[in-house]
C-alpha positions as CSV (number, residue, x, y, z in Angstrom):
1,X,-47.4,-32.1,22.0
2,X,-47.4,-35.0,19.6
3,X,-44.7,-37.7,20.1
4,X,-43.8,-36.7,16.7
5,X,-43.0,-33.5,17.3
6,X,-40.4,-34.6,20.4
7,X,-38.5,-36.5,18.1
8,X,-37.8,-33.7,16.1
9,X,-36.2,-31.2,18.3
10,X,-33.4,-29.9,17.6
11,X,-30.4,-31.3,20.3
12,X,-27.4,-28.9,21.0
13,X,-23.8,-29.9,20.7
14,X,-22.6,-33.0,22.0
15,X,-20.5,-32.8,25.3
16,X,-17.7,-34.6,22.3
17,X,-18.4,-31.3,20.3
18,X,-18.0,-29.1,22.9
19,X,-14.4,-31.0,23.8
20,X,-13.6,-30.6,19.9
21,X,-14.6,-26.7,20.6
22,X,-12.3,-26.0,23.5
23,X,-9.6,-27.5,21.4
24,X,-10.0,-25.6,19.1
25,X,-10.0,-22.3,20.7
26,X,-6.9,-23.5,22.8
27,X,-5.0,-24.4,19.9
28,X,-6.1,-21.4,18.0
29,X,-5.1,-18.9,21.0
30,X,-1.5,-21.0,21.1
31,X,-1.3,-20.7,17.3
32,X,-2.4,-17.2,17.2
33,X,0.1,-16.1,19.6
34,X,3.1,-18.2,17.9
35,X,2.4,-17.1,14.7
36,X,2.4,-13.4,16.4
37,X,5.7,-14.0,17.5
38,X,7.2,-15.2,14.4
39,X,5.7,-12.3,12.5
40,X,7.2,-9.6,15.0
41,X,10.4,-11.0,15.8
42,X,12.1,-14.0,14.4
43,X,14.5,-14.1,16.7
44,X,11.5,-15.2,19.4
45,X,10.8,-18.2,17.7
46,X,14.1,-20.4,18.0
47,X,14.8,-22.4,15.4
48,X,16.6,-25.6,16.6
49,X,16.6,-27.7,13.5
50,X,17.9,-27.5,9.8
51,X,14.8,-28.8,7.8
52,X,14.5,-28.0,4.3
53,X,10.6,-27.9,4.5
54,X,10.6,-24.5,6.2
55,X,10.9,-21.7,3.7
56,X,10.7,-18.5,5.6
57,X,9.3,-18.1,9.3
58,X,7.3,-15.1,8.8
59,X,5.5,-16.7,6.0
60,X,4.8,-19.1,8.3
61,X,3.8,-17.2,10.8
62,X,1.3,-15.5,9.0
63,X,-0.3,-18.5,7.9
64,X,-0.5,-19.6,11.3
65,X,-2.0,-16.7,12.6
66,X,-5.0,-16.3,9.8
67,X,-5.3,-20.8,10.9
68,X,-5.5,-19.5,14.4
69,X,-8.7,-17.2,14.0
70,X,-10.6,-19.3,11.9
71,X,-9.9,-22.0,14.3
72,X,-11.6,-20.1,17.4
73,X,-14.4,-18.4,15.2
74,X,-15.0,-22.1,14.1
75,X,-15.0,-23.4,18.2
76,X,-17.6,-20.8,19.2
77,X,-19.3,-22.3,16.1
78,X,-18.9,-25.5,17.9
79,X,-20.0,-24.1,21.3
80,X,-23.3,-22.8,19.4
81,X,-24.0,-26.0,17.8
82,X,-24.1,-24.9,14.1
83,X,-23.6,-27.8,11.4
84,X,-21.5,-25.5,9.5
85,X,-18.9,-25.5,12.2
86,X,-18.5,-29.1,12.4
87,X,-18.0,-29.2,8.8
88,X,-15.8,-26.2,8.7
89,X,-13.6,-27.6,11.8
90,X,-12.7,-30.8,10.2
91,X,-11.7,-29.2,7.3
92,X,-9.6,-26.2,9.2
93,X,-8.0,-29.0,11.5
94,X,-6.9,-30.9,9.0
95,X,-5.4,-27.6,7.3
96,X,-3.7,-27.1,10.6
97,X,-2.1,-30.0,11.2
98,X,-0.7,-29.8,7.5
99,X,0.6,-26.4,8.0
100,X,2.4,-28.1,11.3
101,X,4.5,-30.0,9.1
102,X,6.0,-26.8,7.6
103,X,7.4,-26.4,10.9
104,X,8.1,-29.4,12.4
105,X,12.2,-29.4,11.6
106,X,12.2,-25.9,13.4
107,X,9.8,-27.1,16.6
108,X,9.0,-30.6,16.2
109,X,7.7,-31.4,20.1
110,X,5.5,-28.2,19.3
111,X,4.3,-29.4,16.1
112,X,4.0,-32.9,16.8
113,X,2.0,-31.8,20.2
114,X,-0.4,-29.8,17.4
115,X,-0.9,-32.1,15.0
116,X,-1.9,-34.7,17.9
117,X,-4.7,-32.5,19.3
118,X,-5.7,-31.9,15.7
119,X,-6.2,-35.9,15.3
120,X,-7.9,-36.1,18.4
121,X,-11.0,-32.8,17.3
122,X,-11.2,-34.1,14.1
123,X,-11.9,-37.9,15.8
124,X,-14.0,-35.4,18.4
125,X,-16.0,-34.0,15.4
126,X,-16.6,-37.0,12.9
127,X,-17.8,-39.9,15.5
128,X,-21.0,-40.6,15.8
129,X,-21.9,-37.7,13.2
130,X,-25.6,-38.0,12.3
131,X,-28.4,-35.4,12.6
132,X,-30.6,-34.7,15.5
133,X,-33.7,-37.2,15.7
């Protein structure tokens, strides 16, 4: 094998990727399963603020549960190393954490806990972004 033809392996995900991808699914299962709960019951999701950015929780909650399965499709994307998922993630992420601020006068330690962990993929996803060598 030509030194040439080391160089241009392909490399898997970086151990940075594959923290961005357990993120993900953990925020997605969380999200999935709040969402679920806002959907089903209202009553389940306390709301403990009087915000005017939230319009209705269901709404919401469906648009946190669609968030929540991209976001784990797009972590085992991560865990398998496709591009597309690292491109997709920083997008969906940043979707997330502006769909947090729909609910952040109704659960603002919960929201301001998601949009944090969102910060810290889409840091995990975009630093030292460059292709394999």
């Amino acid at each position: 094998m030509a030194a040439t033809d080391r160089t241009r392996e392909v490399r898997g995900p970086t151990s940075w990727v594959i923290f961005a991808g357990v993120m993900m699914v953990l925020v997605g299962f969380l999200n999935f399963f709040y969402g679920l709960a806002a959907i089903v019951n209202d009553e389940v999701v306390v709301v403990g603020g009087h915000g005017a950015i939230i319009a209705d929780l269901t709404a919401w909650g469906w648009v946190t549960l669609i968030l929540a399965v991209i976001l784990v499709l797009t972590g085992f994307g991560l865990f398998a190393g496709a591009t597309w998922a690292r491109v997709v993630g920083v997008g969906i992420v940043l979707l997330n954490a502006i769909e947090q601020v729909w609910i952040f006068p109704a659960a603002p330690l919960w929201a301001f806990i998601v949009i944090l962990l969102d910060v810290i993929i889409i840091y995990n996803l975009t630093a030292r972004w460059s292709d394999p060598v």
